[in-house]
TIRORO-234367 format. One line per field, with one value per residue: residue in one letter; x, y, z of N, C-alpha, C in turn. Coordinates in Angstrom, 2 decimals. Layout:
residues N
rest: (a/...)
n.px: (X/...)
n.py: (Y/...)
n.pz: (Z/...)
ca.px: (X/...)
ca.py: (Y/...)
ca.pz: (Z/...)
c.px: (X/...)
c.py: (Y/...)
c.pz: (Z/...)
end
This chain:
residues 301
rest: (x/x/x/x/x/x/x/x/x/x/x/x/x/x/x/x/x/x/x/x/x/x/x/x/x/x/x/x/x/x/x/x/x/x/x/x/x/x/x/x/x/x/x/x/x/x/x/x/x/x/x/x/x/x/x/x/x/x/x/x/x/x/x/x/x/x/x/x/x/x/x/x/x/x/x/x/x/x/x/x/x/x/x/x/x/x/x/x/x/x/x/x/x/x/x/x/x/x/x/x/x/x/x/x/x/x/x/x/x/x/x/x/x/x/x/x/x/x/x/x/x/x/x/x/x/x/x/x/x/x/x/x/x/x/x/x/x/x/x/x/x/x/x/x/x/x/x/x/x/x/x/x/x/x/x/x/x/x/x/x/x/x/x/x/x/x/x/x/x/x/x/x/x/x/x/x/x/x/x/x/x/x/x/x/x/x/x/x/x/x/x/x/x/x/x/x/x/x/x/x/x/x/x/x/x/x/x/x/x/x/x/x/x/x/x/x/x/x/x/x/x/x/x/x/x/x/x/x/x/x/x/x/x/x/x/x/x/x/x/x/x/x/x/x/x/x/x/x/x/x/x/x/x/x/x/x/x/x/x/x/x/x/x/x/x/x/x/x/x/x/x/x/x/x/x/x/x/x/x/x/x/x/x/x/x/x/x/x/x/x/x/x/x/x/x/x/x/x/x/x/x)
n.px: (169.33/166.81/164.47/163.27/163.35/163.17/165.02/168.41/169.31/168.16/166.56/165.26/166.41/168.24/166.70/164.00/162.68/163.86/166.16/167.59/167.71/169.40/171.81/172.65/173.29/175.43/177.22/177.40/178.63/180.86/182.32/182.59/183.97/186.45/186.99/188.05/189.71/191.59/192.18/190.93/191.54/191.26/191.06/191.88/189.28/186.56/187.31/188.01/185.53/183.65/184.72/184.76/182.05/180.92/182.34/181.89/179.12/178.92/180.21/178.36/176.04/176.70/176.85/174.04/172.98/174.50/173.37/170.35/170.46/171.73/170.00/170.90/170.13/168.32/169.53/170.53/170.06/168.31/165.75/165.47/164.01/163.74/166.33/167.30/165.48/166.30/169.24/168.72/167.61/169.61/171.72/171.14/170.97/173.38/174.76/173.70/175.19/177.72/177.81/177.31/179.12/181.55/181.70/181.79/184.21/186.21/185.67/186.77/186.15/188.31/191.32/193.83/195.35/195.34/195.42/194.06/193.51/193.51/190.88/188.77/188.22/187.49/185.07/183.42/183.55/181.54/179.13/178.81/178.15/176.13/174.16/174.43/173.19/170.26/169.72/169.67/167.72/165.47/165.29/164.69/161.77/160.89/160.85/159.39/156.56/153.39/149.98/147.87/149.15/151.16/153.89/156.87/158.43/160.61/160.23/158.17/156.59/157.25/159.30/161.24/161.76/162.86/165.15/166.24/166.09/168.13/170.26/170.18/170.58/172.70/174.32/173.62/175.20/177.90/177.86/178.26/180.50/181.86/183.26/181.00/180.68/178.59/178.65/178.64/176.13/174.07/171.50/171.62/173.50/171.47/169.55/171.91/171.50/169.04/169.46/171.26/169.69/167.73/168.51/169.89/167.66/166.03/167.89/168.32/165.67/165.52/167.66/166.30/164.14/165.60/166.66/165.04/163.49/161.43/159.20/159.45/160.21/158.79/157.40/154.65/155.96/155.53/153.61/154.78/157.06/155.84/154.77/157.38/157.94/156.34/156.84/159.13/159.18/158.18/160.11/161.98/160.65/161.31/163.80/163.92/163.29/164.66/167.32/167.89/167.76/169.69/171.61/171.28/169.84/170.55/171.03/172.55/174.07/174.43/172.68/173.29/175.89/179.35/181.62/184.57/184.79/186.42/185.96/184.62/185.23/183.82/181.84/179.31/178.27/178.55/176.50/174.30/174.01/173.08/170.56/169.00/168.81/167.54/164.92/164.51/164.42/162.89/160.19/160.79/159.96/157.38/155.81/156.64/155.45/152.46/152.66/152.83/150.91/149.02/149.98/151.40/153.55/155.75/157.49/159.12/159.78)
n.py: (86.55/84.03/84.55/82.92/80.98/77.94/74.66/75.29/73.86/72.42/69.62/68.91/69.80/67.44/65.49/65.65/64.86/66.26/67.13/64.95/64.24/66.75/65.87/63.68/64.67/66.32/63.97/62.57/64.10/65.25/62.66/61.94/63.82/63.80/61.67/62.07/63.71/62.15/60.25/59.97/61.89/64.97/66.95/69.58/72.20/71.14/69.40/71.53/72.45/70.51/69.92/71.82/72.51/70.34/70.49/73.55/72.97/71.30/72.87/75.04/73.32/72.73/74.62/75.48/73.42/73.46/76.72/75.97/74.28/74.88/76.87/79.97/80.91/82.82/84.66/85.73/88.47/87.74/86.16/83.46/80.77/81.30/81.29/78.80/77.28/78.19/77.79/74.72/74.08/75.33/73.62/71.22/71.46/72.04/69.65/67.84/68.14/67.94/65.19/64.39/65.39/64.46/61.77/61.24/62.48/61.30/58.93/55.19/52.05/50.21/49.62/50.57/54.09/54.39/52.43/50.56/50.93/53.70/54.17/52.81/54.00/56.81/55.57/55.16/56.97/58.59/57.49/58.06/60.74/61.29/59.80/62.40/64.31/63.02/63.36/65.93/67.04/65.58/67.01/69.55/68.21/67.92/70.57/71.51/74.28/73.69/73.26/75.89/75.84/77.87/79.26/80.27/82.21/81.42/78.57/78.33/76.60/78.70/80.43/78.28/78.02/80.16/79.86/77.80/79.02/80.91/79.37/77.79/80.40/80.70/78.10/79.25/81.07/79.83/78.81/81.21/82.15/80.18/80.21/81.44/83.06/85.08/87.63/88.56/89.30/91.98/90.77/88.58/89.12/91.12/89.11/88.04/90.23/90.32/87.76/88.04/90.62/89.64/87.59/88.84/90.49/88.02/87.20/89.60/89.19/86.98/87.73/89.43/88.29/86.59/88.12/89.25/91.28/92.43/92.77/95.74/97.58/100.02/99.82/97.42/94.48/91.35/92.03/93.31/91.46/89.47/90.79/91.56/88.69/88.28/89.48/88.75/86.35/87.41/88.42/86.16/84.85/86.26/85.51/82.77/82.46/84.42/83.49/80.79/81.07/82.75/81.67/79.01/78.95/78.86/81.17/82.66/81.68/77.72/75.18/72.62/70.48/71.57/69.63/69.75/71.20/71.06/68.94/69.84/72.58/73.63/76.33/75.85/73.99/75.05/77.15/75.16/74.30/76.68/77.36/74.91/75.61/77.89/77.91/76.11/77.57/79.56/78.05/77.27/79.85/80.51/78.27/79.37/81.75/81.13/80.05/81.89/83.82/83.20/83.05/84.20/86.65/85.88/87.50/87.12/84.24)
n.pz: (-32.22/-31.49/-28.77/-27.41/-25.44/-25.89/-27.07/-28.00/-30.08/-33.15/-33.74/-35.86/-38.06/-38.92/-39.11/-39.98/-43.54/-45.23/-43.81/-44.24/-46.27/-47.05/-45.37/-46.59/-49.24/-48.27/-47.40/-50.19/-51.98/-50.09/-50.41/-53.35/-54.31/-52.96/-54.13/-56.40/-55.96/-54.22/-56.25/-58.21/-60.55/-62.40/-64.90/-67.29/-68.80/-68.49/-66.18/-63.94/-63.83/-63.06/-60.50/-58.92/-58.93/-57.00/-54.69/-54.47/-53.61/-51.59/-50.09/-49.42/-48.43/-46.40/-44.66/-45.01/-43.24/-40.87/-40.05/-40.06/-37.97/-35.52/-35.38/-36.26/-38.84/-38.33/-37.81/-39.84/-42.52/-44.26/-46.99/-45.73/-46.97/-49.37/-50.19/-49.54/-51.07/-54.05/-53.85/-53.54/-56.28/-57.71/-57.08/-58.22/-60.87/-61.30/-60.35/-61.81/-64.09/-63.77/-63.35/-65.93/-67.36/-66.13/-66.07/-68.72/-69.85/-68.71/-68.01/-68.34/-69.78/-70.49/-68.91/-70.20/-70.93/-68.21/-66.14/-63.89/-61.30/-61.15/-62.43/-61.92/-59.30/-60.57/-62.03/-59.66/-58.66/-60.44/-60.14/-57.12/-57.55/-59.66/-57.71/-55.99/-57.23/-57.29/-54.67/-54.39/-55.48/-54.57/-52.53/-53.79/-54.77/-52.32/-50.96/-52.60/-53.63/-52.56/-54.33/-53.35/-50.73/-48.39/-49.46/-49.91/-51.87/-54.21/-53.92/-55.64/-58.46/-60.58/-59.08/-59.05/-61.90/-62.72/-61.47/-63.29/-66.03/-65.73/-65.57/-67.84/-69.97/-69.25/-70.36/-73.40/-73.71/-72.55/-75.00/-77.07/-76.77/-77.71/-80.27/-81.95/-83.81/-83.76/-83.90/-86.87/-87.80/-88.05/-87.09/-85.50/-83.46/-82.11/-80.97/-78.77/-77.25/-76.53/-74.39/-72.78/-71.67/-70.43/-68.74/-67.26/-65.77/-64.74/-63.13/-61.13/-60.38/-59.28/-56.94/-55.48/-54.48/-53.15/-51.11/-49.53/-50.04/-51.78/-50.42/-49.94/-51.87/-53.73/-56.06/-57.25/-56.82/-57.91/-60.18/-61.65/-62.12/-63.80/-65.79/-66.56/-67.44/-69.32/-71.51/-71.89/-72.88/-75.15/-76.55/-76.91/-78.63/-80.84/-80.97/-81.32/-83.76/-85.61/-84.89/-86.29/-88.76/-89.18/-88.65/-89.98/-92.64/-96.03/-97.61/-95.06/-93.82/-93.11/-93.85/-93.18/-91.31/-92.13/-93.64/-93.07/-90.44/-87.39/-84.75/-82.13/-82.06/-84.05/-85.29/-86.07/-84.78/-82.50/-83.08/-83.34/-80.40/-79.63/-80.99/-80.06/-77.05/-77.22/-77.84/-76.04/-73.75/-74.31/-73.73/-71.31/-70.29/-71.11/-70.03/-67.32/-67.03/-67.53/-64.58/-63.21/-62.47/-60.93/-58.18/-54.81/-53.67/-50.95/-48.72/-46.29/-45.75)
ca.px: (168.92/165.61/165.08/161.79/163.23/163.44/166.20/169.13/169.81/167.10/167.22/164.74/167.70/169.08/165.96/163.02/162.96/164.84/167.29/167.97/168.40/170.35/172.98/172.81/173.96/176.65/177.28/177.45/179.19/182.19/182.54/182.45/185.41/187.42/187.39/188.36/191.18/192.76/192.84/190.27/192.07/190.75/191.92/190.82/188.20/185.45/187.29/187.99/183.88/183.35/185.35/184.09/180.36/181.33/183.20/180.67/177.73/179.02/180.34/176.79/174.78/177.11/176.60/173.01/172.37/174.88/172.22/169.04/170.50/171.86/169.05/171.77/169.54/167.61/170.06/170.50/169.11/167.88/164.73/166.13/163.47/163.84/167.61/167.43/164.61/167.04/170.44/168.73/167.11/170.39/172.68/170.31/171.20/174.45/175.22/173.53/175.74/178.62/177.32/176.67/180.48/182.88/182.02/181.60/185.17/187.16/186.01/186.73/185.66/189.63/192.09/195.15/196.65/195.30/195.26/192.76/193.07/192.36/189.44/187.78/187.96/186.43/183.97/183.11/183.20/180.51/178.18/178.14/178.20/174.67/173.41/174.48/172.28/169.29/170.11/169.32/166.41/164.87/165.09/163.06/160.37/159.97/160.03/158.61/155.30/152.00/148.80/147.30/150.21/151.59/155.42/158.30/158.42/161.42/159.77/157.18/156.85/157.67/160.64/162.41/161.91/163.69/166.75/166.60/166.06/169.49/171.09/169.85/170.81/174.59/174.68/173.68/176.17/179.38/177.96/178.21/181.51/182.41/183.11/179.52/179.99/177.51/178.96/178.51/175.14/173.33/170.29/172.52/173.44/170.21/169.67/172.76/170.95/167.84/169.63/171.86/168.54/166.18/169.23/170.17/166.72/165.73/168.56/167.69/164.67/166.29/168.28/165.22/163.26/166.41/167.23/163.76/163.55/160.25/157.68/160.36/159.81/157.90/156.13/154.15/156.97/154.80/152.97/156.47/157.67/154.31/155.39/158.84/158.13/155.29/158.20/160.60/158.48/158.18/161.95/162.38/160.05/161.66/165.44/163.70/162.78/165.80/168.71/167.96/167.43/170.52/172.93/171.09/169.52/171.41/171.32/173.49/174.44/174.67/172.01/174.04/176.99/180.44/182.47/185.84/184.54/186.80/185.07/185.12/185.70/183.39/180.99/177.79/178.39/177.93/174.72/172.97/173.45/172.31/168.93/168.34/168.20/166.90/163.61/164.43/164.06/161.35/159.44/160.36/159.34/155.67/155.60/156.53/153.94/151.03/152.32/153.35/149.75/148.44/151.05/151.53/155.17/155.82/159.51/159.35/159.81)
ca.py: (85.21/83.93/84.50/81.60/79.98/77.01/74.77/75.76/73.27/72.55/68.44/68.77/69.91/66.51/64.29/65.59/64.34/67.41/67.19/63.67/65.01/67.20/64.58/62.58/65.56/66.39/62.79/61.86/65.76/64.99/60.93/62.39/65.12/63.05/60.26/62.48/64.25/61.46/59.03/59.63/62.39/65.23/67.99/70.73/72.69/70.50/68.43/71.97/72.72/69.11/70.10/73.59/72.11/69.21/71.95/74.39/72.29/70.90/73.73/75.24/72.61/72.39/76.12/75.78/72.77/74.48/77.06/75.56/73.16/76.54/78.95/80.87/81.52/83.81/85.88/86.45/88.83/87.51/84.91/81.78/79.85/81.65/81.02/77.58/76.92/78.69/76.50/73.37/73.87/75.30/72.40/69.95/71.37/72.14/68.49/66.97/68.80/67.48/64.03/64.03/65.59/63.83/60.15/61.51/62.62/60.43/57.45/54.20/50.44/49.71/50.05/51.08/54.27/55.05/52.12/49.59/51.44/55.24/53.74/52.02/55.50/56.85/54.82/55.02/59.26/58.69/56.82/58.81/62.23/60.62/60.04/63.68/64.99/62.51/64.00/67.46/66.47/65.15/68.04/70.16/67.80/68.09/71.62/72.98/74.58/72.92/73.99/76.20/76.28/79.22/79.20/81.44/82.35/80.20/77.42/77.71/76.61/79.93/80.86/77.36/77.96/81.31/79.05/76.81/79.92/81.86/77.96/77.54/81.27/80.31/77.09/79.55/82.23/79.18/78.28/81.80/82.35/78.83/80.82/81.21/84.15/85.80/89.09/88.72/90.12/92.82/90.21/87.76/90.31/91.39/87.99/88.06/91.12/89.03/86.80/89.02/90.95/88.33/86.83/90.13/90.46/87.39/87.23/90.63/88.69/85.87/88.27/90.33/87.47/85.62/88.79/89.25/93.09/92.60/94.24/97.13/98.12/101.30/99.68/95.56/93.65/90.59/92.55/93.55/90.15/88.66/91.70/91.12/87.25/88.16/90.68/87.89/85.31/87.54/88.45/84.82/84.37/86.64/84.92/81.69/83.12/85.60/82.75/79.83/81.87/83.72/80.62/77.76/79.05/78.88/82.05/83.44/79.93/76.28/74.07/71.33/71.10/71.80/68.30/70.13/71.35/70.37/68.70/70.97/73.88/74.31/77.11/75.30/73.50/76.17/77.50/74.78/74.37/77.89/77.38/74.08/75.94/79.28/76.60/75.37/78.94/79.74/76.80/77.50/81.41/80.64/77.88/80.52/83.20/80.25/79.75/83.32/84.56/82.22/82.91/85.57/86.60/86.12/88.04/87.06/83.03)
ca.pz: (-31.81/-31.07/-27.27/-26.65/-23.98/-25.97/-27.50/-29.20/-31.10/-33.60/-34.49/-37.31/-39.54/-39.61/-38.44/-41.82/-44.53/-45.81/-43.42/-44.15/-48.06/-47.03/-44.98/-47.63/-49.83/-47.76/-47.55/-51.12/-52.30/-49.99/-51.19/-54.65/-54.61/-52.43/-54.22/-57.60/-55.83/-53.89/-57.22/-60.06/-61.18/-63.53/-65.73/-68.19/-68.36/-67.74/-64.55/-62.89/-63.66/-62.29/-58.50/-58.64/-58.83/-55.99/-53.28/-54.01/-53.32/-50.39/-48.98/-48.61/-47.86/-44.42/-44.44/-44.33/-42.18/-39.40/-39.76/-39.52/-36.76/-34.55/-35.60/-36.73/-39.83/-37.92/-37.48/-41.41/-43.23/-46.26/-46.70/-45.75/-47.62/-50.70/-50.40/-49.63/-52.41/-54.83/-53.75/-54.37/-57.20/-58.59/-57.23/-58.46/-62.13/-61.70/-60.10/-63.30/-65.89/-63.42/-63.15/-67.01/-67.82/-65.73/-66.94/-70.26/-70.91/-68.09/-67.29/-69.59/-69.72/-69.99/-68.23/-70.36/-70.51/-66.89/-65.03/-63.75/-60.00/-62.04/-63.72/-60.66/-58.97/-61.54/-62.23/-58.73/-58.80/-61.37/-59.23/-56.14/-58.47/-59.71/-55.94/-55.34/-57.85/-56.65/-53.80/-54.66/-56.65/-53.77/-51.61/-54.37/-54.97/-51.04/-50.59/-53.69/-52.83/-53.51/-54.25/-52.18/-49.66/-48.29/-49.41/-50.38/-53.76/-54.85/-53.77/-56.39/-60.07/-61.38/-58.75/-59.61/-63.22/-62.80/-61.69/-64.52/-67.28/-65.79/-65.70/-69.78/-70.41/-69.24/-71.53/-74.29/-73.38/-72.92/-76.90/-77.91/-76.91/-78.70/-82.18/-82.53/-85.02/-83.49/-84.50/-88.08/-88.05/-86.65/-86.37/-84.37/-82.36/-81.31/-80.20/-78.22/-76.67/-75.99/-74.13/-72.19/-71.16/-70.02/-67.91/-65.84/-65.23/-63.90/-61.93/-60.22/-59.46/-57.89/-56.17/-54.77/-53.55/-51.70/-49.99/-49.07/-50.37/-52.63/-50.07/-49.51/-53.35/-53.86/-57.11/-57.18/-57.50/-58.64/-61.22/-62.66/-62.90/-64.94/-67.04/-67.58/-67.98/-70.59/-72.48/-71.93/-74.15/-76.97/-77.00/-77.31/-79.48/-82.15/-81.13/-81.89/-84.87/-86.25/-84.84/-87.02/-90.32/-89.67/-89.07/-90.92/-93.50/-96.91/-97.80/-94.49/-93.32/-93.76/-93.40/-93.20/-90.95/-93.02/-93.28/-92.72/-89.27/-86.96/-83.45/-80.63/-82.88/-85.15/-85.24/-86.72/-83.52/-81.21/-83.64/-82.95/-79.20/-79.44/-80.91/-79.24/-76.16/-77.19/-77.94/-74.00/-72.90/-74.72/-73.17/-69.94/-69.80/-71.29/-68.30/-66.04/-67.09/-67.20/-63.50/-62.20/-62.35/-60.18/-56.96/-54.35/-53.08/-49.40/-49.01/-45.44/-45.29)
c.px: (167.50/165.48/163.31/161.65/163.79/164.77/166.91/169.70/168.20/167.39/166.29/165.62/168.02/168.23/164.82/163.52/164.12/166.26/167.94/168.37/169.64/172.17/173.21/174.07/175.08/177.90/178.20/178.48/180.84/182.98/183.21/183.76/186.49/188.02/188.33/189.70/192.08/193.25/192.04/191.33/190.98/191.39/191.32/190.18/187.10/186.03/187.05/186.69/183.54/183.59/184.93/182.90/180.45/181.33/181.90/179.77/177.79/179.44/179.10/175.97/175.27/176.62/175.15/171.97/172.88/174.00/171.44/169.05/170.87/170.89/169.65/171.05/169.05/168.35/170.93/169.54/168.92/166.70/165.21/165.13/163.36/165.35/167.83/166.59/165.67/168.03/170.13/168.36/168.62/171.60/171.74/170.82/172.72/175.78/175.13/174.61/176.93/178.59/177.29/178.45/181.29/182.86/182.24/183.16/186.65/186.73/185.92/186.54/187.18/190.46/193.88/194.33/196.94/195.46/194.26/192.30/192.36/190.79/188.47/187.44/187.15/185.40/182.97/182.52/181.86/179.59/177.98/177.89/176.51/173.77/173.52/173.21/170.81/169.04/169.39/168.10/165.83/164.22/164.13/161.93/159.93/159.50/159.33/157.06/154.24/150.26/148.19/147.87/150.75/153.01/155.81/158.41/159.37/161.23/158.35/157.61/157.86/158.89/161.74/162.26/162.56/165.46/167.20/166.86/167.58/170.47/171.56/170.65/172.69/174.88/174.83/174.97/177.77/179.19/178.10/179.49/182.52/182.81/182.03/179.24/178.99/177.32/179.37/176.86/174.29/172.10/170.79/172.79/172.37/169.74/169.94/172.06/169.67/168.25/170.47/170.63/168.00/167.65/169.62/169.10/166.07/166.98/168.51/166.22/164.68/166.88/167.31/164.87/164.64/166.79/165.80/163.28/162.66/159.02/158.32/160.19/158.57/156.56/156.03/155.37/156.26/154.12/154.15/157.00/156.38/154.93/156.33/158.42/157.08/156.71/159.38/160.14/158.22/159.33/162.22/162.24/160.64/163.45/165.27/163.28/164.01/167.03/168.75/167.58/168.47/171.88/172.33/170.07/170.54/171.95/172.51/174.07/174.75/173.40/172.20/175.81/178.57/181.27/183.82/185.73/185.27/186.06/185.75/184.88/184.96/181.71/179.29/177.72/177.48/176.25/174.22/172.48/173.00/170.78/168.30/167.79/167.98/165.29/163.22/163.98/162.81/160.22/159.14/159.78/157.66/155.22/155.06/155.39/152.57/151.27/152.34/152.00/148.80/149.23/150.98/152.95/154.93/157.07/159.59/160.34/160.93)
c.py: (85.26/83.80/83.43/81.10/78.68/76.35/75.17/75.24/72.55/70.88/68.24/68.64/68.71/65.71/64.34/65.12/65.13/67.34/66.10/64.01/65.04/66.59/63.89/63.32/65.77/65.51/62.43/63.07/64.91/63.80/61.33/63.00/64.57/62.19/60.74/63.07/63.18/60.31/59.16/60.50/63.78/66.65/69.01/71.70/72.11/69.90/69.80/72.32/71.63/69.67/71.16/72.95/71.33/69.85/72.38/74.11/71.97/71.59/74.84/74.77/72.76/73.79/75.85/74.63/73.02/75.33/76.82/74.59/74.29/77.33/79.36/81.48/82.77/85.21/86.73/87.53/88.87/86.73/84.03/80.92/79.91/81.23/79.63/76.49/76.87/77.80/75.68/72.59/74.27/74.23/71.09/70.28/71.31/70.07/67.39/66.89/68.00/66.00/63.37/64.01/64.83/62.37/60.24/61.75/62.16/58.83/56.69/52.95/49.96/50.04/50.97/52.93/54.25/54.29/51.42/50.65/52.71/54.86/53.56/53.75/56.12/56.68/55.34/56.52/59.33/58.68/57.41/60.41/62.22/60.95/61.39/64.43/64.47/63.10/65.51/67.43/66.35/66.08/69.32/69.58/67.72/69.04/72.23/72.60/73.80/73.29/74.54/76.42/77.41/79.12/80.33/81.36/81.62/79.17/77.14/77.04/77.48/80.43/79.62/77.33/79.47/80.80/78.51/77.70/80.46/80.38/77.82/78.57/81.02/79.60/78.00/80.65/81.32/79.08/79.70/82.21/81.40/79.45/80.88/82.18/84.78/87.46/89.08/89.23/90.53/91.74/89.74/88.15/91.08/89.88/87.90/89.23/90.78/88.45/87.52/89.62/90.14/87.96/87.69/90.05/89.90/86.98/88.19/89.94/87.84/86.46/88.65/89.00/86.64/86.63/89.51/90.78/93.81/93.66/95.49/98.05/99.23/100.42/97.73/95.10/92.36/90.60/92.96/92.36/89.58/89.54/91.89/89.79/87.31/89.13/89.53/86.74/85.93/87.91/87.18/84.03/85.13/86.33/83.71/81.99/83.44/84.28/81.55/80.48/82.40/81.90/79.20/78.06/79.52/80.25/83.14/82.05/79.08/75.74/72.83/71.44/70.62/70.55/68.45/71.17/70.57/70.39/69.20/72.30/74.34/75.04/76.74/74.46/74.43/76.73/76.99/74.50/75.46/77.96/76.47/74.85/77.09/78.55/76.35/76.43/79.11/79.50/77.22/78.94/81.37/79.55/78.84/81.19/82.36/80.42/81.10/83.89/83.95/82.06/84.03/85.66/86.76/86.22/86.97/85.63/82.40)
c.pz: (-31.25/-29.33/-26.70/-25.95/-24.42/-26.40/-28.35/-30.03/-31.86/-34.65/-35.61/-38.27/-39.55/-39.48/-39.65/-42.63/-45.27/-44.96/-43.67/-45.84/-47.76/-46.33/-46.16/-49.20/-49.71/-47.86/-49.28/-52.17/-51.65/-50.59/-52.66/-54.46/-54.31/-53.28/-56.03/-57.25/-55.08/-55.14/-58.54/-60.87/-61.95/-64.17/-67.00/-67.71/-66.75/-66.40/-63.90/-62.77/-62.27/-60.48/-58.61/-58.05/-57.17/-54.59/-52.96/-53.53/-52.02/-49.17/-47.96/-47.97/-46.24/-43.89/-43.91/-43.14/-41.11/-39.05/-38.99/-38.18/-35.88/-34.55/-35.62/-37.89/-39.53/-37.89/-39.02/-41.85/-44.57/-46.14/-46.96/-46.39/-49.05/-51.24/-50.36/-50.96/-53.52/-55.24/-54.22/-55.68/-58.58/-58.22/-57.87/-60.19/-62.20/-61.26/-60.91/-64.10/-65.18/-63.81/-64.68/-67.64/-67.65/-66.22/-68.32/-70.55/-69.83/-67.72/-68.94/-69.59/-69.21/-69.27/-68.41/-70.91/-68.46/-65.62/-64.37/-61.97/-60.35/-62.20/-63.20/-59.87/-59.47/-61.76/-60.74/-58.37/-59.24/-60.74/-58.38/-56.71/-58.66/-58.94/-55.68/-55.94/-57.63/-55.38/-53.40/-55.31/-55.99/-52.94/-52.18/-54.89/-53.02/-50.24/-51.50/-53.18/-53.49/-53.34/-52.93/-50.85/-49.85/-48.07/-49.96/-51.62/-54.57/-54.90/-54.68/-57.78/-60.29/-60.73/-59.07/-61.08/-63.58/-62.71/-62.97/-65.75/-66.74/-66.09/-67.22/-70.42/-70.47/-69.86/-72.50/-74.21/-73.49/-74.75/-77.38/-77.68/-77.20/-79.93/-82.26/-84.06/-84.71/-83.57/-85.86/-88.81/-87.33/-86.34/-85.31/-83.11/-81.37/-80.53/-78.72/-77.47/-75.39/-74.45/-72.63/-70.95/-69.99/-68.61/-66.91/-65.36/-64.39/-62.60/-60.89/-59.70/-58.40/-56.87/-55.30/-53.83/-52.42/-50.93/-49.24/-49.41/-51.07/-52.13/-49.58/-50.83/-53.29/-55.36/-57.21/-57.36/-58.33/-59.64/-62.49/-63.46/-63.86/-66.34/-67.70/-68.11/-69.23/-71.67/-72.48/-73.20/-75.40/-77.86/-77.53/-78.15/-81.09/-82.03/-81.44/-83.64/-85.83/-86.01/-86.12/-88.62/-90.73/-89.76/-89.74/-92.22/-95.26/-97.61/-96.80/-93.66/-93.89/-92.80/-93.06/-92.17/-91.52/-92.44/-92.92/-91.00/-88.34/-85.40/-82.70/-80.95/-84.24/-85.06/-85.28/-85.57/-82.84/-81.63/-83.09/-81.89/-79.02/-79.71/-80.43/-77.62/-75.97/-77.07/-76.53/-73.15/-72.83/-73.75/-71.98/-69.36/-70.16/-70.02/-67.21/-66.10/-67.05/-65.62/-62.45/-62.00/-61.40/-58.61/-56.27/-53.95/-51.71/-49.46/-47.40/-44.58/-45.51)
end
């Protein structure tokens, strides 16, 4: 504990702008789950994704505004600004995909088989699900770093575009274990290698910088990452390359997707969310490396 003299309760956390996010978060997280487990209902896969996302989100944020309102942070060891950068930039995606799912495959204009009261629920889930993710959205356009400021490496460009690339890498990873066929040829496979790669990696980076462990490293850590993220764009560049040749090209594919494909279940499916966001990757790793060269790491903040 910090011994300053001063107080111990720290009302920034709930009185900034950030802290006022973050209420709001809390806020709009519990509304949300509640309102799905006492009456919307949901089921499957996707609902238990949906309450996974909801819980989880909300169970941190209390986590870290108890924190920052105790200075209890202090007494972590990890970089609380790298960790908090990190969180919101990954509940801010993962509250989308929620936000985007659950109306998508429960809610309905009518009211039969479920019910006019179901429906309203529902409906209603949707709406503060939304706000949650505004929510989270908010909180990284107010801490991410800005020119010339001296922030925590998650809080830049290039550390919230490390979130978003392991985020993308997991979409492609649920589509390849859709049937993707992706073990029907050694190219494919190398791909699948690609992808694999690049995603351990940057997650060891994410890891490093939220536990603050970068200037403990015997060799640059910042010089490393430019270097993986330059090696990561040309991997990508030959899975953007090698994927769409191997499953849409006529010769080891279909260019066209097969009319006896049944929805949900059919492979040429999964392909193409695969190269749509091998493309998304791409994108975002030549981002990164325009912005990673231009930053310094502070483990400390």
């Amino acid at each position: 504990m910090e011994s300053t003299g001063g107080p111990y309760l720290n009302t920034a956390a709930v009185t900034s702008p950030v802290g006022i996010a973050r209420l709001l978060q809390m806020t709009f997280g519990c509304t949300t789950f509640s309102l799905v487990a006492h009456q919307g209902g949901f089921s499957a896969a996707y609902g238990t994704f949906c309450m996974f996302v909801w819980t989880f989100c909300f169970a941190i944020t209390v986590f870290i505004i108890t924190c920052e309102f105790t200075h209890l942070h202090s007494c972590l060891t990890i970089s609380w600004g790298n960790f908090t950068a990190a969180f919101a930039m990954l509940a801010t995606l993962m509250s989308i995909t929620a936000a985007v799912i659950y109306p998508l495959y429960f809610v309905q204009l009518g009211c039969y088989p479920i019910g006019c009261e179901v429906r309203d629920f529902r409906i209603a889930a949707s709406i503060f699900a939304g706000l949650l993710f505004f929510a989270y959205a908010t909180e990284v356009c107010l801490t991410r770093a800005k020119p010339g400021q001296v922030s925590s490496y998650m809080a830049t460009v290039s550390g919230l575009l490390k979130i978003v690339q392991a985020f993308v890498a997991c979409i492609i990873f649920g589509a390849l274990v859709n049937d993707s066929q992706y073990s029907k040829y050694v190219a494919t496979q190398w791909c699948v290698a690609v992808y694999s790669f690049c995603f351990v990696v940057t997650v060891v980076v994410v890891a490093f910088s939220v536990t603050g462990k970068t200037a403990l490293m015997w060799f640059p850590f910042e010089r490393s990452v430019v270097v993986y993220t330059f090696g990561a764009v040309l991997l990508y560049v030959s899975a953007a390359v090698i994927w769409p040749v191997f499953c849409f090209d006529s010769k080891y594919g279909s260019p066209r997707r097969p009319g006896l494909c049944a929805k949900g279940k059919c492979p040429w499916d999964s392909q193409l969310v695969i190269a749509i966001f091998t493309y998304v990757n791409l994108l975002l790793y030549v981002v990164d490396l325009a912005y990673s060269q231009r930053i310094r790491f502070v483990s400390h903040l």
